[in-house]
C-alpha positions as CSV (number, residue, x, y, z in Angstrom):
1,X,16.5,-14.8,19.2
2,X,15.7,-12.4,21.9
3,X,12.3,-10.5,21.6
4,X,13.3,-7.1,20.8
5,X,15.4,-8.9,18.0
6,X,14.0,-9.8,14.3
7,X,15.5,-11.7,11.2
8,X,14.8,-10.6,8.1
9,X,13.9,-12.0,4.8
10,X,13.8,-10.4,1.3
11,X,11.5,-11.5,-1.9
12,X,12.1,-9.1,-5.2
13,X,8.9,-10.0,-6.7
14,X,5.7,-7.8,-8.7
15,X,8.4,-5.3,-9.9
16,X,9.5,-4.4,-6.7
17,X,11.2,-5.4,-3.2
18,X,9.3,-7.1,-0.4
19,X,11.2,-7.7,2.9
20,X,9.6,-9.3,6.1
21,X,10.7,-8.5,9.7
22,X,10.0,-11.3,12.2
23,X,10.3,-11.6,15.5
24,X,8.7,-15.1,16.0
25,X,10.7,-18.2,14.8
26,X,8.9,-19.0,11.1
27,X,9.7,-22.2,9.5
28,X,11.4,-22.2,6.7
29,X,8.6,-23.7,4.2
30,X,6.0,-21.1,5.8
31,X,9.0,-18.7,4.4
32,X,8.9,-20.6,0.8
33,X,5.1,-20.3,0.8
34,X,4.9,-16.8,1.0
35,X,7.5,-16.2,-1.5
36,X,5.4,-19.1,-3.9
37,X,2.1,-16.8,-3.5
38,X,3.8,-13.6,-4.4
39,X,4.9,-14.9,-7.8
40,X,1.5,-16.7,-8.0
41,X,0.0,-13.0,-7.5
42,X,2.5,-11.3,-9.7
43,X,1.6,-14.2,-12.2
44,X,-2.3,-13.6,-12.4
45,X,-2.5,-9.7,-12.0
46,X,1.0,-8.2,-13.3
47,X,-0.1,-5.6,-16.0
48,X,3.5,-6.3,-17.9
49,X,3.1,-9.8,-18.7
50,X,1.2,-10.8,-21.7
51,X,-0.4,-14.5,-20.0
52,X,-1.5,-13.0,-16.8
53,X,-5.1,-13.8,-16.1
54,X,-5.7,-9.9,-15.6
55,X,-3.9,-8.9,-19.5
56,X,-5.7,-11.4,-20.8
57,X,-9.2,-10.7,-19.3
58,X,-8.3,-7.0,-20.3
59,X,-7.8,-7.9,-24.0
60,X,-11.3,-10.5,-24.0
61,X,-9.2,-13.3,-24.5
62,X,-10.8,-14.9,-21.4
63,X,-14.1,-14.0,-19.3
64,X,-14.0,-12.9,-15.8
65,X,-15.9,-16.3,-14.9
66,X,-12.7,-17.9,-16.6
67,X,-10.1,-16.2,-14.2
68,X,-8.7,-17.5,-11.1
69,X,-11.9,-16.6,-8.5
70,X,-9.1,-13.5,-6.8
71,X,-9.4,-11.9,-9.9
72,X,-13.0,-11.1,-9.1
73,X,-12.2,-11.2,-5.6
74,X,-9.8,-8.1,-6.2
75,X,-12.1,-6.1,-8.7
76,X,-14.8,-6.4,-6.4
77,X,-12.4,-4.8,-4.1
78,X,-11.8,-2.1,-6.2
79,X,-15.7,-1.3,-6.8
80,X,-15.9,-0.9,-2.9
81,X,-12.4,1.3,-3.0
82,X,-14.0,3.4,-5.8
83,X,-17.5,4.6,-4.0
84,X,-15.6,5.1,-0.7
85,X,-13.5,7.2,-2.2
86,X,-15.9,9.1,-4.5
87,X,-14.3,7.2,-7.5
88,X,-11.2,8.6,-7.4
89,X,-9.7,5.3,-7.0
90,X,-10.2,3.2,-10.1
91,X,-9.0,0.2,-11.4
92,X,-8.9,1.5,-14.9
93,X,-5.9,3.6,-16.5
94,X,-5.6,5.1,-19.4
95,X,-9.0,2.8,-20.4
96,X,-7.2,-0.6,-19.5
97,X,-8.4,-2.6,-16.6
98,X,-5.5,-2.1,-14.2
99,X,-6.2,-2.8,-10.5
100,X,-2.1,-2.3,-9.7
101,X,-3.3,0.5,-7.1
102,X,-4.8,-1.9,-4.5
103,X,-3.0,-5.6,-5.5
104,X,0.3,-5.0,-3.7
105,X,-2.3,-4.4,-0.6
106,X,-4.3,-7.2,-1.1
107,X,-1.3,-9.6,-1.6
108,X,0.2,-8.3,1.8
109,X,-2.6,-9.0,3.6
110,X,-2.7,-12.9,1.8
111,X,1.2,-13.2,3.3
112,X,0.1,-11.3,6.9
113,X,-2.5,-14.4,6.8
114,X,0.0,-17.0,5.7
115,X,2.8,-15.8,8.9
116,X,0.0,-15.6,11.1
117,X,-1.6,-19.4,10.1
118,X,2.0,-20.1,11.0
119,X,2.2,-18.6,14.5
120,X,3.6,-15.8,13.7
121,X,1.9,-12.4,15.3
122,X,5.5,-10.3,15.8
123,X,6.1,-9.3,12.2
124,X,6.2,-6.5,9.6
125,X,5.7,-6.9,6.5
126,X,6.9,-4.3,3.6
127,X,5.5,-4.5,0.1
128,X,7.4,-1.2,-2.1
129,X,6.6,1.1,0.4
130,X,3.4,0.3,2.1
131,X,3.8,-1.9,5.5
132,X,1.8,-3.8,7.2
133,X,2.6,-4.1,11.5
134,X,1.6,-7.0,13.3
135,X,1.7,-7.1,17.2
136,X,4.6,-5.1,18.8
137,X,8.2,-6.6,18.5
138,X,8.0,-6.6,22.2
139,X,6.7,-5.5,25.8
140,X,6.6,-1.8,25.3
141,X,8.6,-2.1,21.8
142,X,6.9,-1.0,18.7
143,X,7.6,-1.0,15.4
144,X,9.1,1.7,13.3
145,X,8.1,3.0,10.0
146,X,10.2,5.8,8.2
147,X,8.3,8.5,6.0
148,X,10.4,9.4,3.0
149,X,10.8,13.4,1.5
150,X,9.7,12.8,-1.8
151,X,12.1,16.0,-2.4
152,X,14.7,14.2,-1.2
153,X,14.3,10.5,-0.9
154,X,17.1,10.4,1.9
155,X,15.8,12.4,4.8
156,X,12.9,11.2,6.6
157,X,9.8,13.5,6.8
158,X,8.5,11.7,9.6
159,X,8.4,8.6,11.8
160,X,5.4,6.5,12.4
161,X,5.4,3.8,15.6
162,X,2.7,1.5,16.4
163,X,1.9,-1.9,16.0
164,X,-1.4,-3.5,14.4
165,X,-2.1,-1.5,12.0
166,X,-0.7,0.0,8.2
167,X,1.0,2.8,6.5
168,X,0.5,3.0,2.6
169,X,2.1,5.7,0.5
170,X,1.7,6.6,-3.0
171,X,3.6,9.3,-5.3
172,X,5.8,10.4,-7.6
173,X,9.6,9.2,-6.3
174,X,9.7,6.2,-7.7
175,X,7.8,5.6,-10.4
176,X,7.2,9.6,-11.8
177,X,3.5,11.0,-11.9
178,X,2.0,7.2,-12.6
179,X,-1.1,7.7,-10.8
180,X,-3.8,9.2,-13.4
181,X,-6.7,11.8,-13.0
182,X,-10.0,9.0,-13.4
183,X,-12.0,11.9,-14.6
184,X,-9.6,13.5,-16.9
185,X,-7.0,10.9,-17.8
186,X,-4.1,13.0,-17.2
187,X,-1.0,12.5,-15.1
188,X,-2.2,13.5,-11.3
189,X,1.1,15.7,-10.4
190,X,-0.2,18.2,-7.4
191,X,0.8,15.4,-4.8
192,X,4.3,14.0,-4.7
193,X,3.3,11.7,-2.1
194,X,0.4,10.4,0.0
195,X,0.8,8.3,3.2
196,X,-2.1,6.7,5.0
197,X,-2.1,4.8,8.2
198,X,-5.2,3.0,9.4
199,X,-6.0,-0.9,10.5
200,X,-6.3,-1.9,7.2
201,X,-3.9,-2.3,4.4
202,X,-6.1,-2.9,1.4
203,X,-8.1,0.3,2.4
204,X,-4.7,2.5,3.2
205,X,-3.0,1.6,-0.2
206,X,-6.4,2.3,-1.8
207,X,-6.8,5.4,-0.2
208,X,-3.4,6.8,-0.6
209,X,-4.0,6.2,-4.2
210,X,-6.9,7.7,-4.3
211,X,-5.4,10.8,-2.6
212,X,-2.3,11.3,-5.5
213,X,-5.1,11.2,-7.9
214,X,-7.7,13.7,-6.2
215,X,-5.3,15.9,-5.4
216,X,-4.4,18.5,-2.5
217,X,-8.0,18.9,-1.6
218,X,-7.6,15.4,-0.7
219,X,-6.3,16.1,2.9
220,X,-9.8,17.2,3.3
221,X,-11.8,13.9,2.2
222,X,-9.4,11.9,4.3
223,X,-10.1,14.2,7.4
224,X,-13.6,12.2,6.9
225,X,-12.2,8.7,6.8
226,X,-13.0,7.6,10.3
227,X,-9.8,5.2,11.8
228,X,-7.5,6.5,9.3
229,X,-4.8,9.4,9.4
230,X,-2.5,10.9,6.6
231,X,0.5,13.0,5.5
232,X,0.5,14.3,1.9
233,X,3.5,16.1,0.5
234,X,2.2,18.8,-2.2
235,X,4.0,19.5,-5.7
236,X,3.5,23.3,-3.8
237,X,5.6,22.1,-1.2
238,X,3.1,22.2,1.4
239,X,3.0,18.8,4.0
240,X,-0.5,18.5,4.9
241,X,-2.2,16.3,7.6
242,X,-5.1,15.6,8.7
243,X,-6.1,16.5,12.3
244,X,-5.3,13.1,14.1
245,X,-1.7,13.0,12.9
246,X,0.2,12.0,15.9
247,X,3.6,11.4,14.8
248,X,6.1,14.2,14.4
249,X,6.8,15.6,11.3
250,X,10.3,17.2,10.4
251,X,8.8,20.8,9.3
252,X,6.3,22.9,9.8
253,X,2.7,21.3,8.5
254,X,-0.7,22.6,7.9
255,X,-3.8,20.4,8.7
256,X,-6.7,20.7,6.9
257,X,-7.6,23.8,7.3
């Protein structure tokens, strides 16, 4: 395997498609325990299953003390992603305890962990969308990530390259306006879609979450996020960024202001 080379591995898991790009060799069992932990994770915190530790501690059938300790691990998680973010990130919908906006983070960075307990630094890792980038695929070689047009899921807004860090989007392609209002409970439609690119991938995911739910005026709070920049694509169709966006975009954009 030459170093600007990388095989590629593909887990559908949690309701949608991870795939992992990697450049060092990974045994094959390192390979198999990833895969095992993302149907462990899908098994304690999937919404859709009636015996997940998370549906069950939603309907009081067992106590948070009761749980597998990442259940607590996670929601603590949240409580930090909701002041950060002014509480528009929650891990409530529709008045059930649903934490599905910062899990497929979280359980990236628990595989990011695994391949690099295994050796493995040159990798990327892609959870539905939001990708985590470990060190660059090599000398002078970064990694690629493409921006979808939520107008048109074909063409690529923009093009982000780097390596050690994470781009996390959230919106309405996929899934439809799934991301609610906390304050009002309603459907949050003025975004069609929020990408955020910073060193962490729990926080990005978190925050581009946050940022379908708040809203244009989003572009704004995020300009204040120190470490992160972002791209939002408005129902308007406006593309927004915030002043540090360094990667070209494939129309004209406002920032901010």
């Amino acid at each position: 395997m030459t170093e600007s080379s990388a095989s590629r591995r593909v887990i559908e898991v949690m309701g949608t498609v991870f795939s992992l790009e990697l450049v060092d060799v990974v045994p094959e069992a390192v390979l198999g325990a990833v895969e095992a932990d993302l149907r462990w994770v899908d098994e304690v915190f999937s919404t859709y299953r009636a015996d997940s530790a998370l549906s069950r501690l939603a309907s009081g059938r067992v106590s948070l003390c009761e749980c597998p300790v990442e259940v607590g691990e996670v929601l603590d998680l949240c409580a930090v992603a909701s002041v950060q973010t002014d509480w528009w990130f929650s891990a409530m919908a529709a008045g059930k305890l649903d934490p599905t906006g910062l899990v497929k983070g979280w359980a990236i960075r628990r595989v990011d962990a695994i391949l690099r307990g295994a050796g493995s630094a040159r990798h990327a890792i892609n959870g539905g969308g939001d990708v985590l980038l470990g060190t660059s695929r090599g000398p002078g070689v970064p990694w690629t990530v493409g921006i979808a047009d939520p107008r048109d899921p074909a063409r690529l807004l923009a093009t982000v390259k780097g390596a050690e860090m994470a781009v996390a989007t959230s919106g309405t392609a996929e899934r439809g306006a799934h991301i609610l209002d906390p304050f009002t409970g309603a459907a949050a439609d003025q975004v069609l879609s929020a990408t955020v690119v910073g060193a962490d991938i729990v926080d990005a995911d978190a925050y581009a979450t946050a940022a379908v739910a708040m809203g244009p005026a989003a572009i704004g709070w995020l300009q204040t996020v120190a470490g992160y920049d972002a791209l939002l694509v408005t129902a308007a169709g406006q593309t927004l960024t915030t002043d540090q966006w360094q990667w070209p975009v494939t129309e004209p954009r406002l920032s901010h202001a």
